[in-house]
Every structure is written in structure tokens, then in C-alpha cells.
C-alpha positions as CSV (number, residue, x, y, z in Angstrom):
1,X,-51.1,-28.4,82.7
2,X,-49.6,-25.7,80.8
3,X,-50.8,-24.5,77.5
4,X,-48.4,-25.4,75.2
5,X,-48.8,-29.6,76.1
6,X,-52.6,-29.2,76.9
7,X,-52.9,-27.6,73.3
8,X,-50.5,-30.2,71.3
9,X,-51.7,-33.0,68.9
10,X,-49.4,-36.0,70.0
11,X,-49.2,-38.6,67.4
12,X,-49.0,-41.3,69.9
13,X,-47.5,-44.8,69.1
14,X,-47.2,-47.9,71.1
15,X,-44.1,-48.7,73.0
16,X,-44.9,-52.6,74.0
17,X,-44.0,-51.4,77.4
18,X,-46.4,-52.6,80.1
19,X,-46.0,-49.2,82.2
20,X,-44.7,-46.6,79.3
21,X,-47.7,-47.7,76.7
22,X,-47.7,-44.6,74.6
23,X,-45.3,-42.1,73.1
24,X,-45.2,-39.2,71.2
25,X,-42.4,-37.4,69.1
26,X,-43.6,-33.8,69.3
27,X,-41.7,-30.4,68.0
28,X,-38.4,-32.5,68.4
29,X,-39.1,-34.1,71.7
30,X,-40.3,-37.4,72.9
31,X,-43.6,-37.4,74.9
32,X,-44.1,-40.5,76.7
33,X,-46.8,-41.6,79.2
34,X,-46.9,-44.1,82.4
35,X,-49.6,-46.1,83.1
36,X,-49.7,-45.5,86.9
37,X,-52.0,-47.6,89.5
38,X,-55.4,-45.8,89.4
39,X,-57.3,-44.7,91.2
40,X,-54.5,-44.9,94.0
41,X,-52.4,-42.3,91.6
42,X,-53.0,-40.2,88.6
43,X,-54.1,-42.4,85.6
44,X,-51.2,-40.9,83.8
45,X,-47.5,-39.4,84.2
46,X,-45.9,-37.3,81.3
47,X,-42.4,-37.4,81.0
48,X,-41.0,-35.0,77.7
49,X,-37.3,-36.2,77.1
50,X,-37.0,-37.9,80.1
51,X,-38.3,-35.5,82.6
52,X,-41.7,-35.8,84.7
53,X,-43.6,-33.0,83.8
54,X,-47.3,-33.6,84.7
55,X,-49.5,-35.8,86.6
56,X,-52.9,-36.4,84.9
57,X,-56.4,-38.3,85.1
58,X,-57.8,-36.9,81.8
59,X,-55.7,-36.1,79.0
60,X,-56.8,-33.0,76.8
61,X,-58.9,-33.5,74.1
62,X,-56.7,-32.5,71.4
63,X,-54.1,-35.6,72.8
64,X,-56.9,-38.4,71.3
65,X,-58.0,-41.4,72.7
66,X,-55.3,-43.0,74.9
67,X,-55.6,-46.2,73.7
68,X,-52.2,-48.1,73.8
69,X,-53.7,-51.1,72.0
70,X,-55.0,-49.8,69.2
71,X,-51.5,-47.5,69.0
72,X,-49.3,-48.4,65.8
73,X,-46.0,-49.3,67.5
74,X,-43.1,-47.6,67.2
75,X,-39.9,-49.7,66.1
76,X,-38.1,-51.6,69.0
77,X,-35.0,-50.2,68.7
78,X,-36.9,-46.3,69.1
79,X,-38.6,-47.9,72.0
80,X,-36.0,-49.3,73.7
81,X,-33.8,-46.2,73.2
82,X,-36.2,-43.3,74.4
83,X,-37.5,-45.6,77.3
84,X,-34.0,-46.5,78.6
85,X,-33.9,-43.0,80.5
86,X,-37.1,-44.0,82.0
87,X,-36.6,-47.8,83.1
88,X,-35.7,-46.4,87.0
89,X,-38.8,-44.7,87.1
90,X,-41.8,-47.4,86.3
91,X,-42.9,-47.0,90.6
92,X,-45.0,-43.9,91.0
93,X,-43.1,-41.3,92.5
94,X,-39.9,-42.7,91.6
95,X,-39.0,-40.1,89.4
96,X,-39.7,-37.5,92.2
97,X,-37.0,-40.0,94.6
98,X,-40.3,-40.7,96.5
99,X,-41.3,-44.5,95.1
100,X,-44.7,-45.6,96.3
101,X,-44.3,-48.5,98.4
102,X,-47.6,-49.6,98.8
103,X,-48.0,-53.0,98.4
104,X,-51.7,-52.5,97.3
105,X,-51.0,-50.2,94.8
106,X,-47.2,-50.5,93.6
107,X,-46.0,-53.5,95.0
């Protein structure tokens, strides 16, 4: 992981999205994680603005706990706006054009 996102302090809020839990608004962009099918995949997929950027198992401590629970949530209408870019890509690998389709893990 580079150094700018391993050395950010993410705010993160709920989403009530099963698969995108947790977002961020950070320096202007929106940080939001998946939830992928562990230990399968990565626990985690970072997507800033839309975009994968990193697969990850253990976010850096200066992100916080991960905790989508205990998260305050962010309004529905943000949620459903910065997750509508995303809604193609809740399969791992999707967002690469390579969806898992292992029944196990993603099906």
C-alpha cells in the first residue's frame, strides 16, 4: 500500500451496505471498503472514488478499528450516491473484469 493511504486517518462511517460497510470522505475523495469472502480473498478491497486501488488483510493502524457496526452512518442518500458506482462490483474480482465464481466463496 502506498504511503499516502497507509498514513491517512479515515473517518469511517457506515454505509448499511452488506458488502461496502465502511466509507471514508478523505482530502476530497470518498474511501470506501468491501467486505470480501475471507480467508478465500483479501479481508478488504479499497476503492477511492470508484476505483480499486488496494487489496488488504490488515488495515494500517492509523485507519482505526474497522468495525462497520459500531460506524455512525452516513445519510442514505450519501450512501446510495457514492455506492452507486460500485453496485457492479460487490463479487471479488469484478472490478478487475475477473468475478470470482466460486460457489464456496462468492456464490
Amino acid at each position: 500500500m502506498a504511503g499516502y493511504e497507509s498514513q491517512a486517518q479515515p473517518r469511517w462511517r457506515g454505509t448499511g451496505h452488506r458488502r461496502f460497510p465502511l466509507a471514508a470522505a478523505v482530502d476530497g475523495h470518498w474511501w470506501v471498503l468491501r467486505l470480501n469472502p475471507f480467508p478465500d480473498h483479501s479481508l478488504w478491497t479499497l476503492f477511492v472514488d470508484g476505483a480499486a486501488r488496494y487489496d488488504l488483510d490488515d488495515a494500517p493502524p492509523s485507519w482505526g478499528v474497522l468495525a462497520p457496526a459500531s460506524a455512525p452512518l452516513l445519510d442514505p442518500w450519501t450512501a446510495d450516491t457514492l455506492l452507486a458506482p460500485l453496485r457492479g462490483f460487490t463479487v471479488y474480482g469484478s472490478e478487475a473484469g475477473k468475478p470470482c465464481d466460486d460457489p464456496f466463496c462468492c456464490g
